[in-house]
C-alpha atoms as a printed R data frame, in Angstrom:
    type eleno elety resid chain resno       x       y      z
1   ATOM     1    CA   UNK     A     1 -48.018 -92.071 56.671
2   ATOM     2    CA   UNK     A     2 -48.740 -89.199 54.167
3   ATOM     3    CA   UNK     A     3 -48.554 -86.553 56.201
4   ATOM     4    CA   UNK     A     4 -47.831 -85.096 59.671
5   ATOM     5    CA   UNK     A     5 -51.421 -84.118 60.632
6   ATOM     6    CA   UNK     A     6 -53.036 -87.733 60.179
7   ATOM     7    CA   UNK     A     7 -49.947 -89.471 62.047
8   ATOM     8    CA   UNK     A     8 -51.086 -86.613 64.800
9   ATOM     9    CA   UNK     A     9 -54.621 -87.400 64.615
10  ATOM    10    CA   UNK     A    10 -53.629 -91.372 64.551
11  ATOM    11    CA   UNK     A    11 -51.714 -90.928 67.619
12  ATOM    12    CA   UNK     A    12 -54.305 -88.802 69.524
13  ATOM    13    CA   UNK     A    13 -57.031 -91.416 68.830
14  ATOM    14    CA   UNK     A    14 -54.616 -94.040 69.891
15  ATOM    15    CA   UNK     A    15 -54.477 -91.837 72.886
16  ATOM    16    CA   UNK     A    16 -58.448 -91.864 73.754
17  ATOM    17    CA   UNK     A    17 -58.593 -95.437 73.266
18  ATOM    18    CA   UNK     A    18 -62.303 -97.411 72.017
19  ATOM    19    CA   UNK     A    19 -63.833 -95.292 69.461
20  ATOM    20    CA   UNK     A    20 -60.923 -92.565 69.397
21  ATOM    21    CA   UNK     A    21 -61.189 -92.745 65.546
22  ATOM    22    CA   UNK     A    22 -64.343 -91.891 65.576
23  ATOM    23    CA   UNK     A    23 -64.506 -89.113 67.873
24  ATOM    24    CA   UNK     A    24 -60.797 -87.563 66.265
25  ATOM    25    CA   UNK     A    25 -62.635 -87.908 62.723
26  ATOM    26    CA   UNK     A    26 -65.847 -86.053 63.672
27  ATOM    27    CA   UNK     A    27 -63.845 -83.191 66.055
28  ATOM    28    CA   UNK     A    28 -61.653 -82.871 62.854
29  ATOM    29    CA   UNK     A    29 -63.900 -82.847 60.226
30  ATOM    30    CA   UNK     A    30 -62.258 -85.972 58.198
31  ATOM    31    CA   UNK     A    31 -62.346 -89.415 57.699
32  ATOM    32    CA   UNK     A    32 -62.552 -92.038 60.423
33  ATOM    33    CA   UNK     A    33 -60.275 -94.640 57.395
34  ATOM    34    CA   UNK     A    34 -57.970 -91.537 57.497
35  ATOM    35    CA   UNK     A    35 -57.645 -91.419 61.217
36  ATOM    36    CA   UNK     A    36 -57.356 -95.034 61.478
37  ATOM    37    CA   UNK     A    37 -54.503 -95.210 58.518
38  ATOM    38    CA   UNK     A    38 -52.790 -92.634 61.088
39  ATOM    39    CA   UNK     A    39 -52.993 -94.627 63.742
40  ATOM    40    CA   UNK     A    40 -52.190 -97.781 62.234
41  ATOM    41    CA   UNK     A    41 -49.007 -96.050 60.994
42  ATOM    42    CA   UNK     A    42 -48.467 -94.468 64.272
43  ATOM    43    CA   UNK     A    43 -47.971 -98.498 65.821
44  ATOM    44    CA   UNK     A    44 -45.778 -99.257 62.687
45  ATOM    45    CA   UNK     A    45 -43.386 -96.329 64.331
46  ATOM    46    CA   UNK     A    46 -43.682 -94.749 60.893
47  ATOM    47    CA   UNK     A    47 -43.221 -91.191 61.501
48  ATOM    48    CA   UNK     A    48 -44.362 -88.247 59.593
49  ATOM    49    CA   UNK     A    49 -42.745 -87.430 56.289
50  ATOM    50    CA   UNK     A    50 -44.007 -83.763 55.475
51  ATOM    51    CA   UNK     A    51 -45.464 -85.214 52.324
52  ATOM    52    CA   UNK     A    52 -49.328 -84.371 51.706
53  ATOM    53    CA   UNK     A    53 -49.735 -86.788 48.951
54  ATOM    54    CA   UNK     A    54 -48.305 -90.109 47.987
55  ATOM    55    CA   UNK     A    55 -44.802 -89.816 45.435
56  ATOM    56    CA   UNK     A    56 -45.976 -90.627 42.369
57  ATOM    57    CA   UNK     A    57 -49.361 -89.177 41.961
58  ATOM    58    CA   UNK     A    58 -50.359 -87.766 39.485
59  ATOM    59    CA   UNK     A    59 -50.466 -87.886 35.304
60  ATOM    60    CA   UNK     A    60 -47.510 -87.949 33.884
61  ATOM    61    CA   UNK     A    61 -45.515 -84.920 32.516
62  ATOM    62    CA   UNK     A    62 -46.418 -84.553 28.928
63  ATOM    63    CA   UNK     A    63 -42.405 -83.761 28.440
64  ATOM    64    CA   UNK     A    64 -42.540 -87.436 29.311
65  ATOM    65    CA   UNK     A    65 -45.576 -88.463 27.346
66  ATOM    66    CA   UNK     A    66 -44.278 -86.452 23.680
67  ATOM    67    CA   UNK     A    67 -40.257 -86.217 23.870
68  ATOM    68    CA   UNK     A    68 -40.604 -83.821 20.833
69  ATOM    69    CA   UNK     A    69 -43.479 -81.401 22.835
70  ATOM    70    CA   UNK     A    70 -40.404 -78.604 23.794
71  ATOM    71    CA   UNK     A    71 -38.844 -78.412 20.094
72  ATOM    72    CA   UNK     A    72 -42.158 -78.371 18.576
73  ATOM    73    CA   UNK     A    73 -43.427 -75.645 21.178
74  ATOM    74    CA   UNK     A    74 -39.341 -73.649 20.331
75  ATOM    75    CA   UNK     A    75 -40.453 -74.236 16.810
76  ATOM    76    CA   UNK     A    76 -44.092 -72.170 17.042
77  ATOM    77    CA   UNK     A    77 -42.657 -69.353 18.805
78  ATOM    78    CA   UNK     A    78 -39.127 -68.544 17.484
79  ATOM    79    CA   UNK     A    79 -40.736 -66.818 14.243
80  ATOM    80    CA   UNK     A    80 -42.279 -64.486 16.596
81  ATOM    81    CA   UNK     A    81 -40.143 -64.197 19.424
82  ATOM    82    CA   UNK     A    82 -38.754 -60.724 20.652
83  ATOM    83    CA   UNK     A    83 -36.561 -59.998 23.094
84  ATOM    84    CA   UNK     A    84 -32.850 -61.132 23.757
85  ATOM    85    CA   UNK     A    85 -32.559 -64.367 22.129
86  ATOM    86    CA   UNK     A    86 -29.696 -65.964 24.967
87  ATOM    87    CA   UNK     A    87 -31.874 -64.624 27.664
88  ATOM    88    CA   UNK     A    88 -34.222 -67.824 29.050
89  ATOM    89    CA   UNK     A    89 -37.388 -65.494 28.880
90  ATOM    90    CA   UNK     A    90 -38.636 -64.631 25.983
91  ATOM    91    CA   UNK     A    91 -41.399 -62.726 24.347
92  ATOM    92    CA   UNK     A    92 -44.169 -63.959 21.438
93  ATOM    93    CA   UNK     A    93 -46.571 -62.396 19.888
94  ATOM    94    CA   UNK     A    94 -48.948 -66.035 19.809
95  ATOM    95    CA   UNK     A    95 -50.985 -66.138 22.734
96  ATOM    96    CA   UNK     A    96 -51.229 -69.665 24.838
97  ATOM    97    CA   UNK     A    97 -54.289 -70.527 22.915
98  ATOM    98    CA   UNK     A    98 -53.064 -70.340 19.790
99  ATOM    99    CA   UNK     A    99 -50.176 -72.334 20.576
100 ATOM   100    CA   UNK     A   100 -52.289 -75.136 22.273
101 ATOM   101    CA   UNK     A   101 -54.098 -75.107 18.859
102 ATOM   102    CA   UNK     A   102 -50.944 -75.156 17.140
103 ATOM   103    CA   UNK     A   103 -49.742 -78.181 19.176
């Protein structure tokens, strides 16, 4: 289970017995599948694991996608960079847009 608040709801419908889904969905305000994943994972003795969404999800980091994206990215700003240059933060003159342009 996803998260603590379906494997709740799951257990509470398990609880009321015929149609306790339906009536934990509607007194909730979410899906009767949801409730019914809960309680399904609830007799599975899966217990709640704090998580709202499934590992994984998502697109892909585009450090992952281009391997280059960082050095190309050091490469637009270090012309214009102020600040102190062994300090992590640093300052540019380019704003994000033009970057993404530059990119």
């Amino acid at each position: 289970m996803r998260s603590s608040v379906g494997s709740w709801r799951g257990r509470l419908a398990r609880l009321i017995g015929r149609g306790g889904p339906a009536v934990v969905a509607e007194a909730a305000g979410m899906s009767r599948n949801t409730v019914i994943a809960g309680a399904k994972a609830f007799d599975a003795g899966e217990g709640p694991t704090g998580r709202v969404r499934a590992e994984g999800g998502g697109r892909p980091r585009l450090e992952d996608v281009d391997p280059t994206l960082l050095l190309d990215l050091d490469d637009l700003v270090e012309p214009d960079s102020r600040g102190d240059p062994m300090s992590p933060l640093r300052w540019t003159l380019k704003s994000t847009r033009q970057l993404a342009r530059a990119l």
